[in-house]
TILUM-800763 format. One record per residue (C-alpha): residue in three letters; x, y, z. Coordinates in pm, 1 decimal. Example, Ala and Ser with C-alpha at 12.3 -4.5 7.8 and 13.67 -1.06 7.14 Angstrom:
2
   torkol          u          v          w
      Ala     1230.0     -450.0      780.0
      Ser     1367.0     -106.0      714.0
//
This chain:
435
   torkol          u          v          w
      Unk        0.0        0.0        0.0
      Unk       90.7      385.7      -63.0
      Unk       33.7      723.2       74.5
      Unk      -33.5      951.6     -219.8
      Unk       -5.8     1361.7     -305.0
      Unk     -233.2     1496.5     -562.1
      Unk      -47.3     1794.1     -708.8
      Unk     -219.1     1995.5     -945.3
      Unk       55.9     2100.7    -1268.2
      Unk      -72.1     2427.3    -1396.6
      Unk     -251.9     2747.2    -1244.3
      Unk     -470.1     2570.6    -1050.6
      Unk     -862.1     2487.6    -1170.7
      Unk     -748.7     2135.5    -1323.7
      Unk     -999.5     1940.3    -1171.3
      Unk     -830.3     1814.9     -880.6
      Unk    -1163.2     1773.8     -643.9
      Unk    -1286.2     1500.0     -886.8
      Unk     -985.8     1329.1     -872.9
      Unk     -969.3     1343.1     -510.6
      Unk    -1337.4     1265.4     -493.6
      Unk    -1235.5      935.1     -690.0
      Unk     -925.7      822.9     -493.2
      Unk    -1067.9      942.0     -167.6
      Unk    -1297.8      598.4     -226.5
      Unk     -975.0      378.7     -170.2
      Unk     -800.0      620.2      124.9
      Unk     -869.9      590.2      470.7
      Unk     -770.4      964.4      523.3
      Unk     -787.6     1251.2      347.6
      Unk     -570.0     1565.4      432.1
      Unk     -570.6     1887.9      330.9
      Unk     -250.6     2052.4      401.0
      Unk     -256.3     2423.2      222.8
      Unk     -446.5     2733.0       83.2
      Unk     -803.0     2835.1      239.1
      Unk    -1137.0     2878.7      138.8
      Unk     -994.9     3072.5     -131.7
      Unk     -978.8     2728.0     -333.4
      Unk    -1304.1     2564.8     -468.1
      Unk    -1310.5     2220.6     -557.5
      Unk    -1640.2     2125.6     -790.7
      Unk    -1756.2     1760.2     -771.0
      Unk    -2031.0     1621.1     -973.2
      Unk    -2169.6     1331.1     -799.4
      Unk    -2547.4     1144.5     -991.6
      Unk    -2564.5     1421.7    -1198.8
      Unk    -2543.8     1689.1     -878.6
      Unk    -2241.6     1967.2     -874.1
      Unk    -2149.6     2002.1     -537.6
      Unk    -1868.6     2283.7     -422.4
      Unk    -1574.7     2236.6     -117.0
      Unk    -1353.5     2555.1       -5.5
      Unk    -1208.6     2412.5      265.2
      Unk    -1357.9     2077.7      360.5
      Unk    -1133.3     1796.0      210.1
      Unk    -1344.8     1631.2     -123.6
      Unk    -1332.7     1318.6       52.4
      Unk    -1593.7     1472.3      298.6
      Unk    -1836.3     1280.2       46.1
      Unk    -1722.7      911.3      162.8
      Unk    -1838.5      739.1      434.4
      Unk    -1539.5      587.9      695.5
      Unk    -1343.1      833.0      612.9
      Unk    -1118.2     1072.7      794.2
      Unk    -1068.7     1386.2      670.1
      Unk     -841.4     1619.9      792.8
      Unk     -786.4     2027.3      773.7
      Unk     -408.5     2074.3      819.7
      Unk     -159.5     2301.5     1001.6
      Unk      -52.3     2450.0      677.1
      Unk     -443.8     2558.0      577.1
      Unk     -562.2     2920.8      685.1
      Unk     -895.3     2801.0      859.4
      Unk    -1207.5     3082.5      825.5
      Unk    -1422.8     2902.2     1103.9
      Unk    -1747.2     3093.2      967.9
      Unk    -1700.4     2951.9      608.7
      Unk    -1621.5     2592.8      728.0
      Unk    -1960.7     2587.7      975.8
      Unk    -2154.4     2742.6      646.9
      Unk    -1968.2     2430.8      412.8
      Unk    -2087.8     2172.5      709.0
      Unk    -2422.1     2296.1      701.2
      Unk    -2477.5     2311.8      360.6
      Unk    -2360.4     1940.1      328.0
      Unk    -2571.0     1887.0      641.2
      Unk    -2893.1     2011.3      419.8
      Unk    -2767.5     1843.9      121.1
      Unk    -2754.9     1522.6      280.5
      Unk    -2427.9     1469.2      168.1
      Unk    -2260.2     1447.2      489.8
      Unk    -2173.1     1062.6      569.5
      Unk    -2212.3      915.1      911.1
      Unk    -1953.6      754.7      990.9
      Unk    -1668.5     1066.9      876.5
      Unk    -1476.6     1182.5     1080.3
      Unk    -1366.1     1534.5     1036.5
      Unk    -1084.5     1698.4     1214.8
      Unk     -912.4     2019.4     1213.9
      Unk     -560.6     2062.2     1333.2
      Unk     -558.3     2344.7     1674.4
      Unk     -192.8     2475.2     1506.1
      Unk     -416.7     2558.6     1177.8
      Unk     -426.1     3008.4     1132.2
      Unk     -710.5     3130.7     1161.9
      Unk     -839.4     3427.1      905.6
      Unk     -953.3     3733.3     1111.0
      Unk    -1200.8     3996.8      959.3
      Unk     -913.9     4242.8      934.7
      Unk     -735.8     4005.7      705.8
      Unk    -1026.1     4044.2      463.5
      Unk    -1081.7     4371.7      464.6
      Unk     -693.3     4449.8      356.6
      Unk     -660.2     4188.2      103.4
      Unk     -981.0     4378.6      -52.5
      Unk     -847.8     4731.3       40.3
      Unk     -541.4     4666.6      -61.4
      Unk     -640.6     4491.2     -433.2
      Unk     -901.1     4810.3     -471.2
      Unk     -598.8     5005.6     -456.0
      Unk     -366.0     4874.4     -665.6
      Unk     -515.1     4991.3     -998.4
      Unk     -335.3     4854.3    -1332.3
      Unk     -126.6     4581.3    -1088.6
      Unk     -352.0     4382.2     -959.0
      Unk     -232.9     4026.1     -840.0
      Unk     -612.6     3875.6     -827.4
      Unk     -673.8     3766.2     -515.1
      Unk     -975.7     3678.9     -404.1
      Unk    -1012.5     3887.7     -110.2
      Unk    -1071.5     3601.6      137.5
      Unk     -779.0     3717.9      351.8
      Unk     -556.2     3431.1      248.6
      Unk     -254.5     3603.2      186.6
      Unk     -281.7     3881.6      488.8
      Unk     -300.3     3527.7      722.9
      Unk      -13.3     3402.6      588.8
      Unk      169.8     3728.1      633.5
      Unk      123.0     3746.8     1003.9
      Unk      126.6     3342.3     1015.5
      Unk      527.4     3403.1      903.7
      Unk      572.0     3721.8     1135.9
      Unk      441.4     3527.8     1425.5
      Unk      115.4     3736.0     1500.7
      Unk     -136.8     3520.3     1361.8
      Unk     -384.3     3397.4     1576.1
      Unk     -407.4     2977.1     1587.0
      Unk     -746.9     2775.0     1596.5
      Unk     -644.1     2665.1     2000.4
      Unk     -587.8     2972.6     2063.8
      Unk     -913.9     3053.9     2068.8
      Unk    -1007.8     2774.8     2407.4
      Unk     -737.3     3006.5     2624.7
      Unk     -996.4     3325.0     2608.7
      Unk     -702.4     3497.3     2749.4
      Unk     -459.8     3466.5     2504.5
      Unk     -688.7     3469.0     2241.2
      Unk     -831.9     3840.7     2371.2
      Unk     -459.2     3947.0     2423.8
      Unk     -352.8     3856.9     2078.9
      Unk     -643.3     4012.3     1898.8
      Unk     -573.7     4311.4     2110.1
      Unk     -258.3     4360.1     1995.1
      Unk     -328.4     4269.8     1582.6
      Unk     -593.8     4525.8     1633.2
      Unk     -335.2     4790.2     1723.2
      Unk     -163.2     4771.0     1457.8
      Unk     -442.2     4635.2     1169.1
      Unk     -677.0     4939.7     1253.6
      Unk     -427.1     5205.4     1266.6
      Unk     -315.4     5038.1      906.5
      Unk     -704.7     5045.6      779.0
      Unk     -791.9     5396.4      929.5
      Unk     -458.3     5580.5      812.5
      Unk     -356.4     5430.3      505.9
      Unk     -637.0     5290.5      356.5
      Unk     -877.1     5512.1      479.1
      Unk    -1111.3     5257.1      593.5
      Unk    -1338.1     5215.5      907.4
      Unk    -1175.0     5030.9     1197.6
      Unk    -1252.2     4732.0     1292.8
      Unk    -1469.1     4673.7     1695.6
      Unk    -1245.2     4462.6     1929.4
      Unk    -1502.2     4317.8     2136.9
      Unk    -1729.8     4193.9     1846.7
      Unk    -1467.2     4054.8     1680.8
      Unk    -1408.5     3810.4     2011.4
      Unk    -1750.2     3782.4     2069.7
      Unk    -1826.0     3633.5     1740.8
      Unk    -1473.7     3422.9     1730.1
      Unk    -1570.7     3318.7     2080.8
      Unk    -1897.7     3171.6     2020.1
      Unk    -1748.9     3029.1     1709.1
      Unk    -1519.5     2849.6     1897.8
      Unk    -1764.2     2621.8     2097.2
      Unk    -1941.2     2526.8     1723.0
      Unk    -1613.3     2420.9     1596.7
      Unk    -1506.3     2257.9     1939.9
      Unk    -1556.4     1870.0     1851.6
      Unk    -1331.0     1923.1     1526.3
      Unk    -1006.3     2064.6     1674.5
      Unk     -735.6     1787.7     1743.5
      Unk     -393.7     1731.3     1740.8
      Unk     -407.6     1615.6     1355.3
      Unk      -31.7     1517.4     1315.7
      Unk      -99.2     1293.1     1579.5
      Unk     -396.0     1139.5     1414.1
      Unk     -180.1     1094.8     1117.3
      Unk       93.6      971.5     1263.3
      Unk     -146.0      701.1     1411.6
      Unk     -323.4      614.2     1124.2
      Unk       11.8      593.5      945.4
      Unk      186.6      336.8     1168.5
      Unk     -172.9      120.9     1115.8
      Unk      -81.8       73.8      791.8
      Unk     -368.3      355.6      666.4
      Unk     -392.8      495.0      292.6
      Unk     -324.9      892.7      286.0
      Unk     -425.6     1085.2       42.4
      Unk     -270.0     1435.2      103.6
      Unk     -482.4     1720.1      -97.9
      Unk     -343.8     2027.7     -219.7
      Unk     -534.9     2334.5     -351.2
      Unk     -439.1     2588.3     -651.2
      Unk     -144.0     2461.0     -909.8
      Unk      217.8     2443.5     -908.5
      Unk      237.1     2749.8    -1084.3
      Unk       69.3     2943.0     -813.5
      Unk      364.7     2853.6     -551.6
      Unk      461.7     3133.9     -351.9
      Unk      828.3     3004.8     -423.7
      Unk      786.7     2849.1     -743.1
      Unk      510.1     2964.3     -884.2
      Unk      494.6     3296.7    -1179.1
      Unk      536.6     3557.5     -873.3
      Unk      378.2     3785.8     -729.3
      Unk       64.7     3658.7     -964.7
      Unk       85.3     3357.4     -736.9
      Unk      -65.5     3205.4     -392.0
      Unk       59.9     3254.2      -49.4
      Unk      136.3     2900.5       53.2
      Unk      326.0     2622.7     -138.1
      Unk      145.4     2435.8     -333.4
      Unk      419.8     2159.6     -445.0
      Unk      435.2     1844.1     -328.8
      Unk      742.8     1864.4      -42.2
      Unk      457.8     2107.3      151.0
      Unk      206.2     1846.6      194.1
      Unk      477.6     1724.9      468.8
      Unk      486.6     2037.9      687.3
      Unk      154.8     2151.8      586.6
      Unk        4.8     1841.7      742.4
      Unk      244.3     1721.5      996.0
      Unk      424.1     1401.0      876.1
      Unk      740.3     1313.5      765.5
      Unk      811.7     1317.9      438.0
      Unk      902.3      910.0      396.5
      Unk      514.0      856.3      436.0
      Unk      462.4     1050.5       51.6
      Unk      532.9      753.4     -148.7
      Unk      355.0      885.8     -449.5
      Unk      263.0     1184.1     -639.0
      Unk       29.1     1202.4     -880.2
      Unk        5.8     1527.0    -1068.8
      Unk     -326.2     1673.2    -1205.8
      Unk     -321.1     1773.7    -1584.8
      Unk     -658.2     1962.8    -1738.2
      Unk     -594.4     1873.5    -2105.2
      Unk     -607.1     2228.1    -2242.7
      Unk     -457.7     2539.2    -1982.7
      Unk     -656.9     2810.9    -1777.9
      Unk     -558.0     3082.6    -1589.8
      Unk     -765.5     3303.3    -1344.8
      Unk     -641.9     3677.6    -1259.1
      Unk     -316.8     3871.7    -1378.6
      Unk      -44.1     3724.1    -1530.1
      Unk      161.6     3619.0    -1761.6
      Unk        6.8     3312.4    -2035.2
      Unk      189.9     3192.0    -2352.2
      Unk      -31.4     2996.2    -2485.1
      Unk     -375.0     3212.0    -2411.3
      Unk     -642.7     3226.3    -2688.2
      Unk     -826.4     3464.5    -2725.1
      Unk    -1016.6     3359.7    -3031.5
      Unk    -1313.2     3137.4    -3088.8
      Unk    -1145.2     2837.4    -2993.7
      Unk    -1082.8     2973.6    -2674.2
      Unk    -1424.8     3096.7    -2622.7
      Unk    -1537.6     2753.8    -2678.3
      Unk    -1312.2     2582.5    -2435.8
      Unk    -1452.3     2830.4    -2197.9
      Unk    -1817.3     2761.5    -2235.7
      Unk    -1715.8     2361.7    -2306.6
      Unk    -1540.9     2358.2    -2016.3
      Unk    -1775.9     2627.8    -1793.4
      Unk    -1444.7     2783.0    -1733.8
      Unk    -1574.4     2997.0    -1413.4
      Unk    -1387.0     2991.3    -1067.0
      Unk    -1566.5     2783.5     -832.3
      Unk    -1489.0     2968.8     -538.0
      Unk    -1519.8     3340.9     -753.0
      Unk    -1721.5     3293.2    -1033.8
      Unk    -1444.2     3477.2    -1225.3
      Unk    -1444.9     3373.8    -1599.8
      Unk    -1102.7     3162.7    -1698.6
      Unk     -853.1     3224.9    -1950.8
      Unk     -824.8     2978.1    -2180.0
      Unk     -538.7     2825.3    -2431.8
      Unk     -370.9     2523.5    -2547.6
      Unk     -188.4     2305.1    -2336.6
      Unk      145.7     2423.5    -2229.6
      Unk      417.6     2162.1    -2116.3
      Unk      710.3     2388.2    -2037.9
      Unk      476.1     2411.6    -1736.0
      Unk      388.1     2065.9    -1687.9
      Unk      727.3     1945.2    -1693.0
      Unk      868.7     2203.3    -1413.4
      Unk      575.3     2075.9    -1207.0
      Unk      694.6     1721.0    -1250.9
      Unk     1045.9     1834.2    -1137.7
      Unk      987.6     2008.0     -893.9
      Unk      704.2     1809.3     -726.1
      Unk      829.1     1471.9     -783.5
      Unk      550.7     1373.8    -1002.4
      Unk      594.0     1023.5    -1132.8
      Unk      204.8      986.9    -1275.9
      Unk      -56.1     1166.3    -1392.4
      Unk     -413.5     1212.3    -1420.3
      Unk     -567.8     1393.6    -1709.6
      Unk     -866.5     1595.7    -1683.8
      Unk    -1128.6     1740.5    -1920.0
      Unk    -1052.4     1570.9    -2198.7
      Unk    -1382.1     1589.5    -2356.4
      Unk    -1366.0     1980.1    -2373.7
      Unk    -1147.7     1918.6    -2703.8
      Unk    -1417.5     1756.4    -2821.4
      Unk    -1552.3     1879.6    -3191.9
      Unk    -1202.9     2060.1    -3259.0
      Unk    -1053.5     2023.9    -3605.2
      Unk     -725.5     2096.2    -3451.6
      Unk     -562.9     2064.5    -3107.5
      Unk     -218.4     2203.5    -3032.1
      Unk       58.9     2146.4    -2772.6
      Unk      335.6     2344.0    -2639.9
      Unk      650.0     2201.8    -2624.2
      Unk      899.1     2501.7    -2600.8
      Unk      886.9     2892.2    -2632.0
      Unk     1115.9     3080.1    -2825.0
      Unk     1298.8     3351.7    -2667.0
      Unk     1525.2     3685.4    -2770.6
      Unk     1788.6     3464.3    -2592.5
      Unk     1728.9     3124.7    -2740.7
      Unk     1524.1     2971.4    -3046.9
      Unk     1376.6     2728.5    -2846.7
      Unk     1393.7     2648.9    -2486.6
      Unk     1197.2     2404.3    -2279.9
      Unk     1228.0     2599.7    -1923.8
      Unk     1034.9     2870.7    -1733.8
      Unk     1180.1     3193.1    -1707.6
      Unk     1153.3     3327.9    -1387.0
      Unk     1103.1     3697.6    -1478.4
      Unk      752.5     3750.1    -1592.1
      Unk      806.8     3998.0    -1841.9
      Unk     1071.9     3744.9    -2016.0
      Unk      738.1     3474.1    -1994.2
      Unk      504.7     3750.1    -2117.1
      Unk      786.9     3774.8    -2410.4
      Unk      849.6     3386.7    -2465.9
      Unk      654.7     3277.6    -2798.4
      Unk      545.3     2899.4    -2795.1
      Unk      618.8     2657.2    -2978.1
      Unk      340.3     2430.3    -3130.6
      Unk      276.0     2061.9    -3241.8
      Unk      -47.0     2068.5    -3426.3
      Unk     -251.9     1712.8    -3421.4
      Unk     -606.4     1631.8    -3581.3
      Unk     -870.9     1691.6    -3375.8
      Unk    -1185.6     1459.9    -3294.7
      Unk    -1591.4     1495.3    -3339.3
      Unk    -1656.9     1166.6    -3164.7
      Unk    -1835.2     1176.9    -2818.0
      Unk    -1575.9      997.7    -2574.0
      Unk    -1764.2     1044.2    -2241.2
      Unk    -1881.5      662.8    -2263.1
      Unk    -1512.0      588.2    -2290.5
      Unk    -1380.0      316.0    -2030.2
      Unk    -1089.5      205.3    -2189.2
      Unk     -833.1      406.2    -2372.6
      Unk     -904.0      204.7    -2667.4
      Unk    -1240.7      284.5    -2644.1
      Unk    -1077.2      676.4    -2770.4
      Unk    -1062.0      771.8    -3118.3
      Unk     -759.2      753.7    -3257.4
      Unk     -642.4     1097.8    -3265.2
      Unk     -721.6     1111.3    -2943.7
      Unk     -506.2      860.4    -2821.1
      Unk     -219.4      998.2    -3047.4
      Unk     -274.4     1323.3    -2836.9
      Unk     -249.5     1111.3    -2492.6
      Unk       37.3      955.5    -2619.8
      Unk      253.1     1281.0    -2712.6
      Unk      169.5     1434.4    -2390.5
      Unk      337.0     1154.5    -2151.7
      Unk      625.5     1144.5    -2367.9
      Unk      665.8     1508.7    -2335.6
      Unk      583.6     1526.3    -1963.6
      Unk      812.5     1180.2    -1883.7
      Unk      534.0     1057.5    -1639.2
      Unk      293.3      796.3    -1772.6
      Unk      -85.3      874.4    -1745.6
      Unk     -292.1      654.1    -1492.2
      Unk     -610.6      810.2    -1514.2
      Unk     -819.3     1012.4    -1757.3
      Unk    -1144.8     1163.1    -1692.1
      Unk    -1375.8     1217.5    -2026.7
      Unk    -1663.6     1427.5    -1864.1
      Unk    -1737.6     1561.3    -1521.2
      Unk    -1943.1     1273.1    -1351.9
      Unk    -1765.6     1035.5    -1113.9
      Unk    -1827.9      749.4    -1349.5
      Unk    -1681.5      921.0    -1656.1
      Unk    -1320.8      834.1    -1590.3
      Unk    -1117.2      546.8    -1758.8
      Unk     -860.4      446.9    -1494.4
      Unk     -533.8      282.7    -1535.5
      Unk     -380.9      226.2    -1266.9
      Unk     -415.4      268.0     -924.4
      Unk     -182.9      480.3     -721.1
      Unk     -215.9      302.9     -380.5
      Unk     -139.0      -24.6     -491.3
      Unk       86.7       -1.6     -779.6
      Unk      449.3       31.4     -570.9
      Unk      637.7      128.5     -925.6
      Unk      517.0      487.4     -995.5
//
């Protein structure tokens, strides 16, 4: 048996909660080790689309655990709305366990309100957040002011600390942002009450881990955003606050890293983007307006409408190097669908070099690079009844096929519409001890 990552490879939005929804079936635990509710995983599930922010996807399968790490900025209001609305849904099984790690951040309402005042003012350079306070948590999470989930059960602390980011977070809002300050005691009033709600969720999650590990339990560790977004690897500052690459779902969740034994690396089958930034291979043509309505290219957690463009794989191969990726799972395959062409990246051409396969790291050298396309025929036939890849037309299969060469990781899954069922599956990443 094997603990696996799932990584997404690109800017995020490649349909990792499907994937996760689907392998969560064989784990025992499910752990979410980065990002916040400024992720959204879509699942569609007998024909029903159902949407998780924070709540690992595996929330959906009964004797399950599923765990919200230390590395995850916890909003305790949005997780209690996401538990209730599974609660009506009656989608929450009864015999999950769900468990959120006391060491977790929390997001304070001052976070929000200067990750919105501060993308209001930044006119012409946006990054795109999503205002959810994300990256404001992590800041004070790294200068050792952030406030942590059990902080909140020593009312003392808890008062003292939000005393003292109130100091300084209101004199910031009032003086520089001209913005109205923030009330102290409703702030710990409402974070107070909160507390008791979330009360039977808090643990010590690395030690549930741990303990679940040395039983000889299946992990699956669940990331949010893409490798691309990294704050370290990723095309900064148009990028995440957390790491999103595979090494992080050790620290982010509390385990050594000898219990990741495999990574399998999510690939949407054509590229999106959502916000600012740089994007070789965007289209902004009719065939990108149809992968965009194909694919209902709109940010689950935002609603924001996704750039669109042809797959690039100077991406997907720094995601495989730098995450470790040995396997992956491709997504969305059926958006191609009805194309008389599909293209591929496999290099850019730069003023420095006539064709390179790396990433620059300045973004106005990426915003410069020009790819470099392999054109294939396209395919009309319907391949969401696929269950086999020889079930696939042949041009499709010719597609699959260039892609793992040029990524050097073989494909073990690939999904052909958005439904649970519609997935032909290769291999499986728990058992097979070669990936």
């Amino acid at each position: 048996m094997a603990n696996v990552a799932v990584i997404g490879t690109q800017w995020g939005d490649e349909g990792k909660g499907k994937i996760v929804d689907l392998y969560a079936e064989k784990a025992d635990v499910v752990a979410r080790f980065q990002g916040g509710n400024n992720a959204g995983h879509t699942l569609v599930v007998k024909g029903r689309k159902t949407i998780l922010h924070l709540i690992p996807s595996g929330i959906l399968h009964n004797g399950k655990t599923c765990i919200i790490g230390n590395g995850v900025v916890f909003d305790p209001f949005v997780f209690l709305e996401e538990l209730e609305e599974l609660k009506r849904g009656d989608l929450l099984p009864p015999d999950t366990k769900l468990r959120i790690s006391e060491k977790a951040h929390l997001i304070m309402p001052y976070h929000r309100r200067i990750d919105q005042a501060r993308e209001a003012r930044s006119s012409g350079k946006k990054i795109g957040t999503t205002g959810r306070g994300i990256g404001p948590a992590y800041e004070d999470k790294a200068a050792r002011t952030g406030i942590r989930v059990g902080d909140l059960y020593e009312e003392n602390l808890f008062r003292e600390k939000l005393r003292q980011a109130l100091e300084e977070k209101n004199f910031l809002l009032a003086n520089f942002f001209h913005e109205k300050p923030l009330d102290e005691e409703e702030i710990a009033a409402q974070y107070l009450a909160c507390a008791e709600k979330i009360k039977p969720y808090v643990a010590d999650t690395s030690l549930i881990l741990d303990r679940e590990a040395r039983q000889g339990r299946k992990i699956l560790f669940e990331g949010a955003q893409g490798s691309h977004l990294d704050v370290d690897h990723g095309t900064y500052p148009y990028v995440t606050s957390s790491n999103t690459v595979a090494a992080n779902a050790s620290s982010g969740s509390g385990v050594g890293p000898h219990l990741l034994d495999r990574v399998v690396g999510i690939c949407k089958a054509y590229t999106t983007r959502v916000g600012e930034g740089p994007f070789p291979t965007e289209l902004k043509d009719e065939i990108g307006d149809h992968l965009q309505k194909v694919g209902q290219e709109f940010g689950a957690t935002t609603g924001r409408k996704r750039r669109c463009g042809w797959l690039d794989m100077v991406l997907i191969r720094q995601a495989v190097r730098v995450s470790g990726i040995s396997a992956l799972a491709i997504t969305k395959l059926d958006v191609l669908t009805g194309l008389d062409k599909v293209k591929i990246c496999v290099g850019y051409k730069t003023a420095e070099a006539e064709h390179t396969h790396a990433l620059p790291s300045s973004n106005a050298k990426l915003a410069a690079c020009e790819p470099v396309f392999e054109e294939f025929d396209g395919w009309k036939e319907d391949i969401s009844h696929a269950r086999e890849i020889a079930e696939l037309p042949a041009n499709t299969r010719k597609y699959l096929k260039r892609l793992e060469e040029l990524a050097d990781a073989r494909i073990i899954l690939v999904s052909v519409g958005p439904g649970r069922e519609e997935t032909i599956v290769l291999e499986d990443p728990f058992l097979n001890k070669n990936l």
